[in-house]
N, C-alpha and C positions, 0 to 999 in steps of 0.2 A: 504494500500500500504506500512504503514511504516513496519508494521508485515514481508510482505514477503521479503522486503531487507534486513530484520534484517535476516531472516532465510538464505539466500541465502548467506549472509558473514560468519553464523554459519557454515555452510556448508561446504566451501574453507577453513577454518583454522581449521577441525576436525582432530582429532589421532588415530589413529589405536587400534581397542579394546583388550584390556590388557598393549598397553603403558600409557592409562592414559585418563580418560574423558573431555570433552571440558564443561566448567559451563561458561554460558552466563546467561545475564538480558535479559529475553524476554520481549521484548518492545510490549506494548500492550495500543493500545491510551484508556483514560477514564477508564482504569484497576484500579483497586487495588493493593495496591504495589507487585513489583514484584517478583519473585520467581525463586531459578537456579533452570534452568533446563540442564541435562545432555543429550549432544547426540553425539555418536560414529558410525564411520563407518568403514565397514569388505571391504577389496576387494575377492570378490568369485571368480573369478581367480586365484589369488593366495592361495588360502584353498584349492582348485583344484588341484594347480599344487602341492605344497607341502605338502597334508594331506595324511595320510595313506593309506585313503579311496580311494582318487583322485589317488594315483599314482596307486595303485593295480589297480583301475579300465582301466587308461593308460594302464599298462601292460596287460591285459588280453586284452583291444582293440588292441595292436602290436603284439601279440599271435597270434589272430583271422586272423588279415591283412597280419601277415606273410604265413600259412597258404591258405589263398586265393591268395596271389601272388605267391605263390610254384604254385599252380591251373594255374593259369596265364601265367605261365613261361613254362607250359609246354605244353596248347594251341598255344603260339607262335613261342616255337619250330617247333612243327608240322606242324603248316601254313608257317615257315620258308622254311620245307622242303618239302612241297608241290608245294611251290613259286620257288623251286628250280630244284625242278623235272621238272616243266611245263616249265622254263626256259631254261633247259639243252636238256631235251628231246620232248616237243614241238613241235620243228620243223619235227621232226622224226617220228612224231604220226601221225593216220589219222585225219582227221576232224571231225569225232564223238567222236574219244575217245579224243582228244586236249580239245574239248568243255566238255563234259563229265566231265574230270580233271577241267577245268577251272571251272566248275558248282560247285561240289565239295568245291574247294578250297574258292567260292564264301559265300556257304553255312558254311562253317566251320569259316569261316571269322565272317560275321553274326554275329553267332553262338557264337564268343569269346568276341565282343563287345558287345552283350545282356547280354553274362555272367557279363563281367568287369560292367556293369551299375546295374547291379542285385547286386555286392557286393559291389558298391559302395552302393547302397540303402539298406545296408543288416546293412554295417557297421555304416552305417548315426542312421538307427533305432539302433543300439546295442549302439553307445553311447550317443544316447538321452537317452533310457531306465536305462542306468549307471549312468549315470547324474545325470539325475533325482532323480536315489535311494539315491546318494551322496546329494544333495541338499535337499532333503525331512529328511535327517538326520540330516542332517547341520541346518535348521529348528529351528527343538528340541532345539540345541545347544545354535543357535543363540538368542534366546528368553529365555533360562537359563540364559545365561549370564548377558542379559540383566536386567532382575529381580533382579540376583544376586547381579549384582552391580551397579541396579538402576539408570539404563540408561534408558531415556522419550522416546527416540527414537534411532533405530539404522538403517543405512541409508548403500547404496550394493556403493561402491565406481564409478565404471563404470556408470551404469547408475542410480545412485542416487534412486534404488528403495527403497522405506522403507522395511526392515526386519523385523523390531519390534516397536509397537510403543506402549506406556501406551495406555490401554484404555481410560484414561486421556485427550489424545493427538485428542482421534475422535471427527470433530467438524461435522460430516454425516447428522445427525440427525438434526443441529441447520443448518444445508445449507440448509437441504431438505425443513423445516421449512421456512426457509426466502426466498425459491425459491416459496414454494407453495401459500407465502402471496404476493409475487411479482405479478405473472401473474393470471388471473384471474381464477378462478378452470373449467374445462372444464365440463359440464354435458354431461353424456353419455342420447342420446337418447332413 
């Protein structure tokens, strides 16, 4: 328990990687004396909002968006003037062609909001897939640096994921370990 409140204070007082690394004594009960360890955190948000990659990629999703709202703009025209025609003249029509129009305008209606939910789903996948390639690169990055400047661990700001951690750092193996000497080993029938 003392371990993870040590890490959890390391945590709230990190800096941002390239202003400077945070060197704490990892507290470790019945250890050997102890050892800095270094750990920095990135907000990917902001590598997002201000990286090269991140903005290009913005701009080409407001490209896209603008484009399908031109799309957009000019189904609603249409259905404006449809809305208008049936309005003005309507009353004037028979009843088959009133309904007819009215069908119509029903269908095209439809017809604009299936569109508009298709680019919203269009746009959703285009910038996960942008993303994605932006973070899958940032990746790389992240873990150069890390090595570089020999950082144990580097931690995502938001939601505290780890980025990069020394192999050093994986204790997987000694959990699995101490989980499978815990409970009794299950025999397969």
């Amino acid at each position: 328990m003392r371990y993870w409140s040590g890490v959890i204070v390391l945590v709230g007082g990190l800096l941002a990687v390239g202003l400077g690394p945070v060197e704490a004594q990892q507290p470790a009960p019945g250890a050997a004396p102890s050892t800095t360890t270094r750990i920095a955190y990135i907000d990917v948000q902001r590598v997002l909002a201000r990286s090269s990659a991140g903005v290009a990629a913005r701009e080409q999703l407001e490209r896209e968006k603008a484009v399908m709202q031109k799309e957009m703009d000019g189904k609603r025209q249409e259905l404006e003037k449809l809305r208008d025609e049936l309005e003005k003249k309507g009353p004037l029509m028979t009843a088959d062609a009133r309904r007819e129009r009215q069908e119509v305008f029903e269908r095209k209606r439809r017809d604009a909001a299936r569109m508009m939910d298709d680019f919203q789903k269009e746009l959703e996948k285009k910038e996960q897939t942008l993303l994605q390639r932006v973070l899958q690169e940032l990746s790389g990055v992240i873990e150069k640096v890390g090595k570089d400047k020999g950082f144990y661990m580097i931690l995502e700001k938001r939601g505290a994921s780890v980025l990069y951690a020394s192999p050093d750092a994986d204790l997987t193996d000694e959990v699995i370990r101490a989980y499978d000497q815990q409970a009794p080993a299950k025999k397969t029938p």
